[in-house]
N, C-alpha and C positions, 0 to 999 in steps of 0.2 A: 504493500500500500504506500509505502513512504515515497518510493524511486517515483512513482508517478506523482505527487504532491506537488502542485506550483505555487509560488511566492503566494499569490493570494489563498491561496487553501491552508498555506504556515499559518498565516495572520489569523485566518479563520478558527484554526483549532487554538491558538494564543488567545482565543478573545473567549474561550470555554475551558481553558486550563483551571481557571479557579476552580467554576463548579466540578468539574470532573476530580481534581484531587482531593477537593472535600469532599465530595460522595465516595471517594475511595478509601478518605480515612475513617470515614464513618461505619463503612464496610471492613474494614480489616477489624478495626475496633471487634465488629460481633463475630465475624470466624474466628477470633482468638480467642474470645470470651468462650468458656465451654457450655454447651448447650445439647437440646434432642440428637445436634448432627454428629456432636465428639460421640456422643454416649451411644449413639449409633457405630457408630466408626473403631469405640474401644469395646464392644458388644463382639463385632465381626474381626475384629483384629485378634481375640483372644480364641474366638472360637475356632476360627478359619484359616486364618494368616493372611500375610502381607497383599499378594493380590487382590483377596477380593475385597481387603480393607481401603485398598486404592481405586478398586473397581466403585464401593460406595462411596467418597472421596468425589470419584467423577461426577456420580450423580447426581449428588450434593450440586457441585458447582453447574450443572447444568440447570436446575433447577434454581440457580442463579438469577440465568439468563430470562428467565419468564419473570420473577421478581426485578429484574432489573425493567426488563421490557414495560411492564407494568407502570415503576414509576415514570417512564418516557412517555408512555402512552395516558399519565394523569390517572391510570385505572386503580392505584392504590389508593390515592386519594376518593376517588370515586367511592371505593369500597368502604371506605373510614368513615364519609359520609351518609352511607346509604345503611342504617339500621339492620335490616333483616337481610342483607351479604356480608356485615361483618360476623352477624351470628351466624351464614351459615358457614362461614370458611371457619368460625372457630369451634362449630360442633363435627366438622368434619374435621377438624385437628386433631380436636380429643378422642374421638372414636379411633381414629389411627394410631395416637400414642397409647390409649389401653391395649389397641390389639400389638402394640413392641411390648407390652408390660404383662401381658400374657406370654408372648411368647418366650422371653424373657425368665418369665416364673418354670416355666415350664422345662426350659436349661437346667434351671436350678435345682429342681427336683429331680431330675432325669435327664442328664449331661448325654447328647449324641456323642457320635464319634465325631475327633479333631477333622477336620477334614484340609490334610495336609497337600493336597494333589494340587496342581494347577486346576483353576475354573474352566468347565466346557463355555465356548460362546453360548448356549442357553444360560448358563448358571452364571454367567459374568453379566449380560442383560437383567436377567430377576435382579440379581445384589445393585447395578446401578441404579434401578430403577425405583429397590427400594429405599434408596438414598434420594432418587430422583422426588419419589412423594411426600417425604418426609420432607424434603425444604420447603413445597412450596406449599405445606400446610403448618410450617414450624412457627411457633406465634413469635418466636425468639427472633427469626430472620424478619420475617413481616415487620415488626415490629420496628427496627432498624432500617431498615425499607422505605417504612413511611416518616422516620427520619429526616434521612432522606430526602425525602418528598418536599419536607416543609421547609427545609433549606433552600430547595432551590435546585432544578433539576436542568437538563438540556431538551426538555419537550420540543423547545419551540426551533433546533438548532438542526442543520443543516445535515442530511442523512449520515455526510463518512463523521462526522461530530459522533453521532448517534449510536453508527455502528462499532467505533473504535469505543464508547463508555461502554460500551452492552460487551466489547471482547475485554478489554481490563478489567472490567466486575467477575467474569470467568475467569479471566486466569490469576485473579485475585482471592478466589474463592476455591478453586481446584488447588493454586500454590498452598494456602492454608491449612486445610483438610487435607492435602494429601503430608502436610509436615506432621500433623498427627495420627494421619494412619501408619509412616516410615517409623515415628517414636514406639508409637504402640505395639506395634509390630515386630520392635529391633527384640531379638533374641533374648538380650536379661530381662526384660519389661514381659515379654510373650510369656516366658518360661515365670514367672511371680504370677501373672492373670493368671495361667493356667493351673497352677499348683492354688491357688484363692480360687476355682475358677464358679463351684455352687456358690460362694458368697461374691463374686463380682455381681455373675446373672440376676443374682437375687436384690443386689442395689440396684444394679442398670431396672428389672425387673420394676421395684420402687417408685426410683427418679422417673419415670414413664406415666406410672397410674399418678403420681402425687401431680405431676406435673399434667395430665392431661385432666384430672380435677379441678385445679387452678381453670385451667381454660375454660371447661363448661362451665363451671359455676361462675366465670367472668359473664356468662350470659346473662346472667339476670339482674346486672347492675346497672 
């Protein structure tokens, strides 16, 4: 993209550098912060290993891209305003963290086998994907998001504006998650989850239901 940029196209992305650094610091801010996606990401790094912890990791960060889209497109706001779509994006949040907090409990009680293999391409899709819906029902990311939003976004700015905030909120987001999937994953950290591994499931287990609690009963405020 850059070798084709001409002098007025520099100036152009110079006149949206603010907003774009500050939605990017506002965004690193919550990938760092640990939330549904780490507790995702150190859920499947202990069970699984390293790939498919990167495989969720992706899908996380692609799930990004529609929350980012969103603020560009004013739809997060949209949604903040409109009463019954924020209730329903946050009973469809929580319904999705009880069903990680069941399955979760469910490790815990009765620990599958490690599954040390490399992932088939079916089973690396399932794990992105379900990284993929966990973002973009995570009240934690939204949340930040709409942020975001009310700073001041690049709506109204000129598509490669557009399209290069929507690839740096990706690979700001992929960068992140995947530094926690490579820690969680590294072999001393793997080998402690796994020897703790019924009482991790049974927190991760927890932090799921308490946390998707939190959100439905946010409904009725």
């Amino acid at each position: 993209m850059v070798a084709f940029l001409l002098p007025g196209d520099m100036s152009m992305f110079a006149e949206y550098l603010p907003q774009i650094l500050l939605a990017l610091s506002i965004q690193t801010v919550g990938v760092l912060s640990p939330g549904p996606g780490v507790m995702l990401i150190l859920g499947v790094a202990t069970a699984r290993g390293r790939a498919p912890a990167l495989m969720t990791a992706f899908g996380i960060s692609c799930g990004s891209i529609i929350l980012a889209g969103s603020v560009v497109l004013g739809i997060a706001v949209l949604f903040a305003e409109i009463a019954y779509a924020m209730t329903a994006m946050r009973i469809v949040g929580g319904l999705y963290l009880f069903w990680l907090g069941w399955k979760a409990f469910s490790k815990a009680v009765n620990p599958p086998p490690l599954e040390l293999h490399a992932v088939a391409g079916k089973s690396a899709a399932r794990t992105a994907l379900a990284g993929f819906l966990l973002q973009v029902t995570n009240p934690k990311a939204i949340a930040f998001w709409l942020a975001i939003a009310a700073v001041g976004g690049v709506g109204h700015a000129p598509w490669p504006v557009i399209a290069l905030f929507v690839l740096l909120a990706w690979i700001n987001s992929f960068v992140g998650h995947s530094a926690y999937a490579l820690l969680l994953s590294a072999a001393p950290v793997r080998s402690l989850l796994v020897r703790f591994r019924s009482w991790v499931e049974g927190a991760l287990g927890a932090f799921f239901v308490f946390a998707g609690y939190k959100l439905l009963t946010s409904v009725q405020r």
